[in-house]
C-alpha positions as CSV (number, residue, x, y, z in Angstrom):
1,X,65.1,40.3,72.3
2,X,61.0,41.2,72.2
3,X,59.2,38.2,72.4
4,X,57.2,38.6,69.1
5,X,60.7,38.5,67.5
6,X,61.4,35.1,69.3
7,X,58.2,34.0,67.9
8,X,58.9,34.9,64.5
9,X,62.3,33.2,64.0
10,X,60.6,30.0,66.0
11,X,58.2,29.4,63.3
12,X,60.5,29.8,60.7
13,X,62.2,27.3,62.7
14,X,60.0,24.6,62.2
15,X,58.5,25.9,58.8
16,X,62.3,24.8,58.0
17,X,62.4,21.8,59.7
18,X,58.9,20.6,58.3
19,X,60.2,20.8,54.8
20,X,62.9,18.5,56.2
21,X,60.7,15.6,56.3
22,X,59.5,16.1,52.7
23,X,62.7,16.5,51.2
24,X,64.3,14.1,53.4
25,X,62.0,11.4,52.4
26,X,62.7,12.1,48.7
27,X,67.1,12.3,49.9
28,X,67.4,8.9,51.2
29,X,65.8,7.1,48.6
30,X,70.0,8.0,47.0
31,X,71.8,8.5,50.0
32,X,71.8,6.6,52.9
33,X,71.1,8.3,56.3
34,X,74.6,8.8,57.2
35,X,75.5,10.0,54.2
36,X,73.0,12.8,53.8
37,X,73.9,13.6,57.3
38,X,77.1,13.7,56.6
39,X,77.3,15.8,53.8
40,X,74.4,18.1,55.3
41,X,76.8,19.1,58.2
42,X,79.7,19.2,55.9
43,X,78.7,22.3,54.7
44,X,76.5,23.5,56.8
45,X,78.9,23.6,59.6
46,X,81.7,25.3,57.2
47,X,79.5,28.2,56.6
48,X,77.9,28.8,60.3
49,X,81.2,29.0,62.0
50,X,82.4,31.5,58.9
51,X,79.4,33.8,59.9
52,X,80.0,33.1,63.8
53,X,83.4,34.1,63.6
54,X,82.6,37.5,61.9
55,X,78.9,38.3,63.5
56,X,79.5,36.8,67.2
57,X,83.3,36.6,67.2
58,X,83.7,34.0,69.8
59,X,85.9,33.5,73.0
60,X,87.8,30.3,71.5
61,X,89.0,29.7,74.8
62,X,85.4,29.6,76.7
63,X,84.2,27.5,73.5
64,X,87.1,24.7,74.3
65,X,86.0,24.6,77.7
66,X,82.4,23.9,76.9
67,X,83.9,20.7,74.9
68,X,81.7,18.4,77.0
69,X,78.7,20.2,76.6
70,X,79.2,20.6,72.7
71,X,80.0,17.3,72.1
72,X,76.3,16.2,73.6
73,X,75.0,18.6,71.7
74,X,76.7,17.2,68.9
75,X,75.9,13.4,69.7
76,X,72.4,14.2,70.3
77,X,71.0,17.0,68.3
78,X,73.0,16.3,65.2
79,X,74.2,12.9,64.7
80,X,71.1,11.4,66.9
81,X,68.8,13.3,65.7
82,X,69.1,13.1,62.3
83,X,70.0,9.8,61.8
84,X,66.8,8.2,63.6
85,X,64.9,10.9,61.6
86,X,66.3,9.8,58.2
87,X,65.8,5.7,59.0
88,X,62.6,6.4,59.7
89,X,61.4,8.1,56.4
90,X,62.3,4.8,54.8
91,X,59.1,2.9,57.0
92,X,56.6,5.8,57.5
93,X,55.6,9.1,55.6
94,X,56.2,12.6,56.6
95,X,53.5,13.5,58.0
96,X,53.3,10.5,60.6
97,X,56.7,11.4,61.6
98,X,55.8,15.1,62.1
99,X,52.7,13.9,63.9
100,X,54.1,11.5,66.2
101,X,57.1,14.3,66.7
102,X,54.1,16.5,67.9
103,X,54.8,14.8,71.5
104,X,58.1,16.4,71.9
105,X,57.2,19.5,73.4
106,X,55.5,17.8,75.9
107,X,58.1,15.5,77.2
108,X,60.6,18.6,76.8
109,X,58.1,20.0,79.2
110,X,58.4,17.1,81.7
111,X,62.3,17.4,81.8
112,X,62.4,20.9,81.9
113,X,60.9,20.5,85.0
114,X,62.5,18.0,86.5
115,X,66.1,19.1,85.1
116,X,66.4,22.8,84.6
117,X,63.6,23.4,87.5
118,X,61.1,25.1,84.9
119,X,57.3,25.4,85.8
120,X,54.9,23.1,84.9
121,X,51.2,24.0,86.0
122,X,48.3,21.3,85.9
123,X,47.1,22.6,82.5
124,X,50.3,21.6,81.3
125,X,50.2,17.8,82.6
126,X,46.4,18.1,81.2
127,X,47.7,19.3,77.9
128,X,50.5,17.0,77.2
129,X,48.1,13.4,77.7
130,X,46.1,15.0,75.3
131,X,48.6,15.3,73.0
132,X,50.3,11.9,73.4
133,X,46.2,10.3,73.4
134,X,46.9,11.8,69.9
135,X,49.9,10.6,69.0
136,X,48.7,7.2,70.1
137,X,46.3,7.5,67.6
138,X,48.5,7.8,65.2
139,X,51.1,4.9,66.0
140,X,48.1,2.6,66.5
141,X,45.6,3.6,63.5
142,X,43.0,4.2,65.9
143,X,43.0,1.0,67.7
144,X,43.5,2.7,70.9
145,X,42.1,-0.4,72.6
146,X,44.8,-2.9,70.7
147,X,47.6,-0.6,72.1
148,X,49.5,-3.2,73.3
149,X,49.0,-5.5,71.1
150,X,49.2,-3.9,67.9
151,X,52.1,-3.9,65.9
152,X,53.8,-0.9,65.8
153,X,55.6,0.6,62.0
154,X,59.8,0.8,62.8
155,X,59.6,4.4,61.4
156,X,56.7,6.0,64.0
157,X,59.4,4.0,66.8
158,X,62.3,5.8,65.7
159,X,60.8,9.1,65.3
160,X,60.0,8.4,69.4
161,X,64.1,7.7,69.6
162,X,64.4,11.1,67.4
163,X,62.3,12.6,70.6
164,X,64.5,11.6,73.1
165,X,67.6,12.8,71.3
166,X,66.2,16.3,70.6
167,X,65.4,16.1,74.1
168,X,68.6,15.6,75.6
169,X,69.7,18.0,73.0
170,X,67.6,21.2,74.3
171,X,68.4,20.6,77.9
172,X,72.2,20.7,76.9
173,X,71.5,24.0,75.0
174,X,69.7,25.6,77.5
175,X,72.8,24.9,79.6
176,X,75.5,25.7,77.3
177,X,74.9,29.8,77.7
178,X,78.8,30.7,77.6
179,X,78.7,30.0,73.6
180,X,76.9,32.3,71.3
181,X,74.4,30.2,69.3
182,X,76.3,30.4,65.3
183,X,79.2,29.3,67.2
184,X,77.9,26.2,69.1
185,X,75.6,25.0,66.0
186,X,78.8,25.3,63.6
187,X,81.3,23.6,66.1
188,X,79.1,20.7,66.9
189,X,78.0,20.4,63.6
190,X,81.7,20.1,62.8
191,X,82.3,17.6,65.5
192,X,79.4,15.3,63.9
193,X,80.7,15.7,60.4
194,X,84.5,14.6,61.4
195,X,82.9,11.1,64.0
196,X,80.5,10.7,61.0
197,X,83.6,10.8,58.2
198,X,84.8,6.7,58.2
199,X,81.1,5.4,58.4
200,X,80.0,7.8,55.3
201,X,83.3,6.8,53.7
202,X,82.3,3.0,53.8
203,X,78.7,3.7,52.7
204,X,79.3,3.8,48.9
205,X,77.5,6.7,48.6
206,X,78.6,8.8,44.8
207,X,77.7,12.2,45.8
208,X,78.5,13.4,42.4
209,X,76.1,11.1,40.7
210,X,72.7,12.4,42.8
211,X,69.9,13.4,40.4
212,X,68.5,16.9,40.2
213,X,65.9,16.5,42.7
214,X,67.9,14.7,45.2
215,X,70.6,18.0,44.8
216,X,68.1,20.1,45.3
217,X,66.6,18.6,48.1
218,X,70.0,18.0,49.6
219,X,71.0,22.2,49.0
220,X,67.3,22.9,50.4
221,X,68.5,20.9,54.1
222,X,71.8,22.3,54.2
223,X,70.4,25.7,54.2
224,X,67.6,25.7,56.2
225,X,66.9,22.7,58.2
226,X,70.2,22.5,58.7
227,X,71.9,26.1,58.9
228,X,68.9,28.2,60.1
229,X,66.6,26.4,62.2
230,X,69.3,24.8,64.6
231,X,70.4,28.5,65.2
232,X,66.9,29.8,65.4
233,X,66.1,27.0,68.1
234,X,69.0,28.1,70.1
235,X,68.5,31.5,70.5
236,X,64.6,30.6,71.2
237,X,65.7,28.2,73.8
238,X,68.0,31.0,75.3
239,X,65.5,33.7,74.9
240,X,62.2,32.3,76.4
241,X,63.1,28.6,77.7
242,X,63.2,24.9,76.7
243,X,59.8,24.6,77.9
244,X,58.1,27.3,75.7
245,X,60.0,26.9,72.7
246,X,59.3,23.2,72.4
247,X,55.6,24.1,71.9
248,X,56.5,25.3,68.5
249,X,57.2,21.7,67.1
250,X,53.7,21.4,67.3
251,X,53.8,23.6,64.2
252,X,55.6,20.7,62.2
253,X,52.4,18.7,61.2
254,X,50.5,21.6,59.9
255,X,53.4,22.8,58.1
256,X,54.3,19.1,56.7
257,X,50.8,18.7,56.2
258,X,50.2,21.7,54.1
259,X,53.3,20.7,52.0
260,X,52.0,17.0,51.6
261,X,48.9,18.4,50.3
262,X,50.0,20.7,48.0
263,X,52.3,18.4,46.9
264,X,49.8,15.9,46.4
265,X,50.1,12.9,48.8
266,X,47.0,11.7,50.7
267,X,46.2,12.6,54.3
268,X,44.0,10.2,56.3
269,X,41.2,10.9,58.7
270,X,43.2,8.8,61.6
271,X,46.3,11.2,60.9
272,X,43.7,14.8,61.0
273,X,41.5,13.4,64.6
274,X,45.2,12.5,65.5
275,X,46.1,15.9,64.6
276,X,42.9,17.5,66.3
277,X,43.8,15.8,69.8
278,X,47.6,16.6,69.6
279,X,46.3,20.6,69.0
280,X,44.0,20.6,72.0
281,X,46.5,19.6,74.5
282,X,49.0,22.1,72.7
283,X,45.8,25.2,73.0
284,X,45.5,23.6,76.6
285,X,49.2,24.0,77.6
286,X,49.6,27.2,75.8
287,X,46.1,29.2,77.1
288,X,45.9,28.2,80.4
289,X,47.5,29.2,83.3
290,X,47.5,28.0,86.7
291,X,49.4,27.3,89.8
292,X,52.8,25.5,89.4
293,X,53.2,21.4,89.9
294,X,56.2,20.5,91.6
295,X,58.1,17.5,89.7
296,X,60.4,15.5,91.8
């Protein structure tokens, strides 16, 4: 696939995903985390291994082999994921969790290297303490010198646990290369929705009593957060690396930004010279080339 393609179908990605912390911040104020996880996946996994069995048609065989592999993805990317992202939009707004999310490519960056042997070049390293000087902006206010000592909001602490999932979760996919994409999003999907089944049961969750906006909002991630962007994300991370693809994430606060504002909720300067250092280490890491740093 041309590379121009790959970028295309990454930003849709995280255009996708960005909406996910609007609406998701409007879902569980009616349905607890597990349960709009739950019934995200429900669906969404129904319908991507419908279209995976008639577009990729899939070795069945090679796909029960890779059982390991998709159950990590599963545990990780889906359940992990998603559930630390969801508990945090009850303590912080979507935009700090988009911002503080902004460090992801660069720590998918460090394990890339380290794990699947991809390059890393000084610029890089450069590029990703930028972007975490920003992100620490963010978590502490500005009080940069009260790091330690400040006291940090649950929600900006989970979105870090989100990190480390989704982490774990691209180094898996970028592994798993026996299994068209459809086919691994739908089955581990699947796998999630079937582990997540008793614990949604004893949530007391009455799926038929949502309001509009919450259906809404809950069709709106099933679709595309849910359906789309995790199959987008794969074939990116197939197509041009962990590495490169995780740089797109850092499309998520603009994005969730532009939605915030157009959908009227304040943004505060902390959050935009947060913003401003997080984009010059991703400009950094992106423009720059240089020789590659060997990571033990």
């Amino acid at each position: 696939m041309k590379k121009y393609k790959v970028w295309i179908l990454l930003i849709l990605c995280v255009l996708f995903w960005s909406g996910n912390y609007i609406f998701g911040s409007l879902v569980v104020m009616e349905l607890t985390p597990v349960g709009l996880t739950f019934i995200r996946w429900l669906f969404a996994s129904i319908i991507l291994l419908a279209v995976g069995q008639r577009i990729e048609k899939p070795d069945w065989k090679e796909v029960f082999k890779q059982w390991p592999k998709i159950l990590g993805l599963s545990m990780f990317g889906v359940i992990g994921y998603n559930l630390f992202l969801y508990y945090a939009l009850y303590y912080t707004s979507p935009l700090n969790a988009a911002l503080v999310n902004s460090f992801n490519p660069g720590l998918i960056a460090i394990v890339s290297a380290i794990y699947l042997k991809e390059k890393v070049t000084k610029y890089h390293i450069l590029g990703i303490f930028i972007s975490f000087l920003g992100v620490l902006i963010v978590l502490t206010k500005g009080s940069l010198l009260q790091a330690l000592t400040v006291e940090y909001n649950k929600g900006d602490l989970l979105i870090i646990a989100a990190i480390i999932a989704w982490t774990v979760y691209s180094m898996i996919s970028k592994k798993l290369t026996s299994v068209p994409p459809i086919t691994s999003t739908g089955v581990s999907g699947l796998i999630a929705t079937v582990l997540l089944f008793p614990f949604a049961l004893n949530n007391g969750v009455n799926y038929l009593n949502m309001s509009s906006l919450a259906l809404t909002a809950a069709i709106y991630i099933i679709l595309f957060p849910s359906m789309l962007s995790f199959v987008l994300w794969n074939i990116g991370v197939r197509e041009i690396g962990a590495a490169k693809t995780g740089i797109f994430l850092n499309l998520n606060p603009v994005f969730t930004a532009l939605i915030s504002w157009a959908m009227g909720r304040e943004i505060t300067l902390v959050q935009i010279i947060g913003g401003i250092f997080v984009f010059t280490g991703v400009y950094i890491t992106t423009a720059y080339k240089g020789k590659p740093v060997r990571i033990k």
